[in-house]
C-alpha positions as CSV (number, residue, x, y, z in Angstrom):
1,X,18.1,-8.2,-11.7
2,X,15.6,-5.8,-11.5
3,X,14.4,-2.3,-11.8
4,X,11.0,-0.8,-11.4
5,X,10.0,3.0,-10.4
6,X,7.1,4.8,-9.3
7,X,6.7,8.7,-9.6
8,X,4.6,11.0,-7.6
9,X,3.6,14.4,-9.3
10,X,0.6,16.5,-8.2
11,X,-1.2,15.4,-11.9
12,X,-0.9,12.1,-11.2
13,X,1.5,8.7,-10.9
14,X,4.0,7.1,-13.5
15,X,5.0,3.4,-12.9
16,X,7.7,2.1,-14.7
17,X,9.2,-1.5,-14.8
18,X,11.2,-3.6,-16.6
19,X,10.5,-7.8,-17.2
20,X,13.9,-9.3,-17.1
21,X,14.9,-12.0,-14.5
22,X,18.3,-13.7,-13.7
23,X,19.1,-17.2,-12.4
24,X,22.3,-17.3,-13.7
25,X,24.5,-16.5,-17.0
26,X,22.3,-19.1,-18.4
27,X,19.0,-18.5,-17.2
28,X,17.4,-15.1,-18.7
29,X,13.8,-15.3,-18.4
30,X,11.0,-12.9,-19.4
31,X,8.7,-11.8,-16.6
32,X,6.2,-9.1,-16.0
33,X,7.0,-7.1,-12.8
34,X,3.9,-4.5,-13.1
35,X,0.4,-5.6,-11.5
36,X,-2.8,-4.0,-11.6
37,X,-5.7,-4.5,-9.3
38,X,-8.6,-1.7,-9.0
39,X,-12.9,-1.4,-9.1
40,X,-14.0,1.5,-11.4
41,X,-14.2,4.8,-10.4
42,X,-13.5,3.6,-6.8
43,X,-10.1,2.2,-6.4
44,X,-6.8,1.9,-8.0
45,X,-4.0,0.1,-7.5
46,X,-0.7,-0.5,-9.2
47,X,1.9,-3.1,-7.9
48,X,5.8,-3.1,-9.0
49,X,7.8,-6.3,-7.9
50,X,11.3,-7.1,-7.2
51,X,12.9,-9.6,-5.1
52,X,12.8,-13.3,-5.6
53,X,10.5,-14.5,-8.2
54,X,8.9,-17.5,-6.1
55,X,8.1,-15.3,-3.5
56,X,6.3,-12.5,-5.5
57,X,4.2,-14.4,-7.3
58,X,2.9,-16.0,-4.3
59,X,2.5,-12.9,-3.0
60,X,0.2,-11.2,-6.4
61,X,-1.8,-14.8,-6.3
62,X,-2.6,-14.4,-2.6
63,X,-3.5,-11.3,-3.8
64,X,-5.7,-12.3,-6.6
65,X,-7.5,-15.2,-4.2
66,X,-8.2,-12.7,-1.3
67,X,-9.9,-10.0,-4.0
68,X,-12.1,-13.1,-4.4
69,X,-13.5,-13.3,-0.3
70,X,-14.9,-9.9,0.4
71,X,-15.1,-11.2,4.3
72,X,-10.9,-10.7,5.1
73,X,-9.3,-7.5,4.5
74,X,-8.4,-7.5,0.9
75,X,-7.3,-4.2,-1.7
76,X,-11.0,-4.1,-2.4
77,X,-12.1,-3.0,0.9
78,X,-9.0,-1.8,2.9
79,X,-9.8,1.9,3.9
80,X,-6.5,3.8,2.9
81,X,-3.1,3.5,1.2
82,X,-1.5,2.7,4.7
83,X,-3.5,0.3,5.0
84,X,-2.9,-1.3,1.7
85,X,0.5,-1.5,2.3
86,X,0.6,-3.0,5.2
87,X,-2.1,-5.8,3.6
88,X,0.6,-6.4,1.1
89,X,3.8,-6.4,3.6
90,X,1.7,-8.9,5.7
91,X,1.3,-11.0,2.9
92,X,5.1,-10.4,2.0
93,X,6.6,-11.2,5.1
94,X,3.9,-14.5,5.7
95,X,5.4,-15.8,2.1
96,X,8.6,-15.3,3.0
97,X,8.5,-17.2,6.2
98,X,7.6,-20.4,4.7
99,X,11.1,-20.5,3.7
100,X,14.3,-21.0,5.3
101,X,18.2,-19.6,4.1
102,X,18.4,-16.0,5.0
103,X,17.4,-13.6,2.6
104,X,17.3,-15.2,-0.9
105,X,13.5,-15.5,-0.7
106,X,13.3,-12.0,0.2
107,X,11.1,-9.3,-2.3
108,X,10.4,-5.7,-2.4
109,X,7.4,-4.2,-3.5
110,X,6.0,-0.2,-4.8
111,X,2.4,-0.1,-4.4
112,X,0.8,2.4,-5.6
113,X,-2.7,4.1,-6.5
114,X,-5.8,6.0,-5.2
115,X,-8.8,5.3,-3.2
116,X,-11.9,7.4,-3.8
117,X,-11.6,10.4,-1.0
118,X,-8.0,10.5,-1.0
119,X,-5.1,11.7,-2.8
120,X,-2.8,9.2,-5.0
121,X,-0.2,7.8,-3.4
122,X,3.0,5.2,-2.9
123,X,4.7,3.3,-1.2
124,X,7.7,1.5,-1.1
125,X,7.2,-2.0,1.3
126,X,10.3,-3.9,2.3
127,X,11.0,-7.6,2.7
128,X,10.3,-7.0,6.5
129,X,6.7,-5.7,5.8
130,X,7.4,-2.0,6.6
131,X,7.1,0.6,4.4
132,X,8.1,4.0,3.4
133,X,6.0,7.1,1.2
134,X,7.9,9.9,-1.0
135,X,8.4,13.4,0.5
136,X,8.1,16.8,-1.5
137,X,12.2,16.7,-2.5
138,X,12.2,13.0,-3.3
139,X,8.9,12.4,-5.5
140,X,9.4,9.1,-6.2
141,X,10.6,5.0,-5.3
142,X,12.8,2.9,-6.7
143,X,13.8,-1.2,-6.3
144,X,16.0,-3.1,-7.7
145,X,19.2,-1.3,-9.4
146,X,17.8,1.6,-9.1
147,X,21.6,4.0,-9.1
148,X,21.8,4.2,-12.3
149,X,18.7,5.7,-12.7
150,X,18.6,7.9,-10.2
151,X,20.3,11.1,-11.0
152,X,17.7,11.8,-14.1
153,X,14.8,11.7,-11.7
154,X,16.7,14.2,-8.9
155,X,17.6,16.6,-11.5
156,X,14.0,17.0,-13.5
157,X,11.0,16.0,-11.4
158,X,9.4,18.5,-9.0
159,X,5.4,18.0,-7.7
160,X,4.8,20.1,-10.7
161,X,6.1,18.1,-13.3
162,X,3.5,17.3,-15.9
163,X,2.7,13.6,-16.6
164,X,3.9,13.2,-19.7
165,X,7.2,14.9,-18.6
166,X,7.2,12.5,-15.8
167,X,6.5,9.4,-18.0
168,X,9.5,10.4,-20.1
169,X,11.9,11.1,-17.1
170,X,11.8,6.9,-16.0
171,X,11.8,5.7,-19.4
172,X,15.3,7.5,-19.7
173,X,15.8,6.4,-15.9
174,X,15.4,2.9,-17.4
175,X,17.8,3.5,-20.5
176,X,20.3,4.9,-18.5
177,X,19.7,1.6,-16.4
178,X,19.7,-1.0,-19.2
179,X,22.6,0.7,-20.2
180,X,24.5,-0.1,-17.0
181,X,23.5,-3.5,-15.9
182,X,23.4,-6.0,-18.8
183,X,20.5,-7.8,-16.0
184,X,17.7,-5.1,-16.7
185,X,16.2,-5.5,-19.6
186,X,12.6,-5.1,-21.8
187,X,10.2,-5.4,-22.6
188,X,9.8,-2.1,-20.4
189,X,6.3,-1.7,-19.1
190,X,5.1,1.9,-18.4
191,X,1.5,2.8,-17.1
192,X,0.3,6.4,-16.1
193,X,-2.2,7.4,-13.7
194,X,-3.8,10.8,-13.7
195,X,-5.4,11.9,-10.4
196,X,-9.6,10.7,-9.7
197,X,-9.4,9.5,-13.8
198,X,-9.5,5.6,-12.2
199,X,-8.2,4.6,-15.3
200,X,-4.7,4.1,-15.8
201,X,-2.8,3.9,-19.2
202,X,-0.3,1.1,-20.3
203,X,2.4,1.0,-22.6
204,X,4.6,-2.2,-23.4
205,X,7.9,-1.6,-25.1
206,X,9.3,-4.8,-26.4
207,X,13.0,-5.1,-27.4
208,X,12.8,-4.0,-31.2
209,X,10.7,-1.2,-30.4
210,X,11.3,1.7,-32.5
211,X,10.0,4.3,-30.3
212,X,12.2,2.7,-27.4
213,X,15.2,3.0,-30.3
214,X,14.4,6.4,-31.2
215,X,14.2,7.9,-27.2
216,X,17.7,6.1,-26.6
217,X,19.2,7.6,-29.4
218,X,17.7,11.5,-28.6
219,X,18.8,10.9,-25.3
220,X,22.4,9.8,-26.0
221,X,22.7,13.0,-28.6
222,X,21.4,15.6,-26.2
223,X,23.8,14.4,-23.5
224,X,27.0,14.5,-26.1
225,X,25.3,18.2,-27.3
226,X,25.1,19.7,-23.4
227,X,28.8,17.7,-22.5
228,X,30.3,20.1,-25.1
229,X,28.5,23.1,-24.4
230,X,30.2,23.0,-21.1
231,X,32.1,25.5,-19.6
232,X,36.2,24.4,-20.0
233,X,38.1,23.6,-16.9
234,X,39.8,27.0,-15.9
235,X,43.5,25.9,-14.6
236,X,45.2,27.9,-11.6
237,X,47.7,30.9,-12.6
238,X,50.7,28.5,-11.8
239,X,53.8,28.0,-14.0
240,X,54.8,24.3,-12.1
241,X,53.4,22.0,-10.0
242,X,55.0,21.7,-6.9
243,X,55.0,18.4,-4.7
244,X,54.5,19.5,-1.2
């Protein structure tokens, strides 16, 4: 399984994924679901994968070889982030097609980044080749198995939620995760984009990391800490329960 997010805040963009894939009980492999693709101080782009494995790294190479031919539309010249996501869901879909058995070849993609002119952005891109953006209440996109992580990022981010703040919130959306489904798994990838900088920063946490140790063990503390701080359960004035 699989679970990547992408984070929207007016400083910037967070990407985080994790680089576990499953092919069975058996067959635990280590991939990296977090590409990159940009021309300095021009372009920027970050792509998060999940899906079926064949068909998303046919999808980055095709990528990679059209980045090469600046006569066809390719992330170096496309003219927005609309238009970079559809790029990629063509590309998706046209993979996907070679294949035949219903929808175990099918992958989902967050692209995400900024084009000199225009704001940062992202977008989530289906296996059909459609694609969604965030909105001001939901700031951010998530594949994979992403309800576990989910109720961390609707509780703390807001467009005004600094960077670093933000970077924290989906590495604790991905413990929360890992914790849950046994199928996500580090090394946990992380990379931070601050608006115009065109110049993202990366961070790999492998399994023994101690900083990864040391976040899951603050965050299992403070959530004990604020449990018991809670208000007790105030029972009706009844003296017996009556069954009706």
């Amino acid at each position: 399984m699989t679970y990547c997010v992408a984070i929207t805040v007016d400083a910037g963009l967070v990407f985080c994924s994790d680089s576990r894939t499953n092919a069975g009980v058996d067959q635990v492999s280590t991939y990296s679901k977090m590409y990159r693709f940009g021309i300095d101080n021009q372009r920027q782009f970050v792509i998060l994968s999940a899906g079926n494995l064949a068909t998303t790294q046919a999808v980055i190479s095709r990528i990679k070889k059209d980045l090469r031919n600046p006569n066809i539309v390719n992330l170096g010249n496309v003219q927005n982030m609309h238009d970079a996501a559809d790029y990629v869901g063509e590309i998706s879909r046209a993979e996907q097609e070679k294949h035949t058995g219903g929808s175990i070849f099918e992958a989902s993609f967050i692209l995400g980044g900024q084009i000199a002119g225009d704001k940062p952005r992202i977008m989530l891109i289906y296996p059909q080749g459609n694609h969604i953006t965030t909105s001001k209440d939901t700031p951010y996109l998530q594949i994979g198995e992403s309800k576990y992580g989910k109720p961390i990022l609707d509780r703390i981010l807001k467009p005004e939620t600094g960077l670093d703040t933000a970077a924290l919130c989906a590495l604790v959306s991905m413990d929360s995760t890992m914790r849950s489904n046994l199928t996500v798994g580090p090394p946990i990838e992380l990379m931070v984009y601050q608006v115009d900088s065109f110049a993202p920063r990366h961070a790999r946490f492998d399994e023994d990391d101690e900083y990864l140790r040391e976040l899951k063990r603050s965050w299992d503390a403070r959530i004990s800490e604020a449990f018991l701080q809670l208000p007790p359960v105030i029972w009706p004035m009844v003296d017996t329960f009556v069954d009706h």
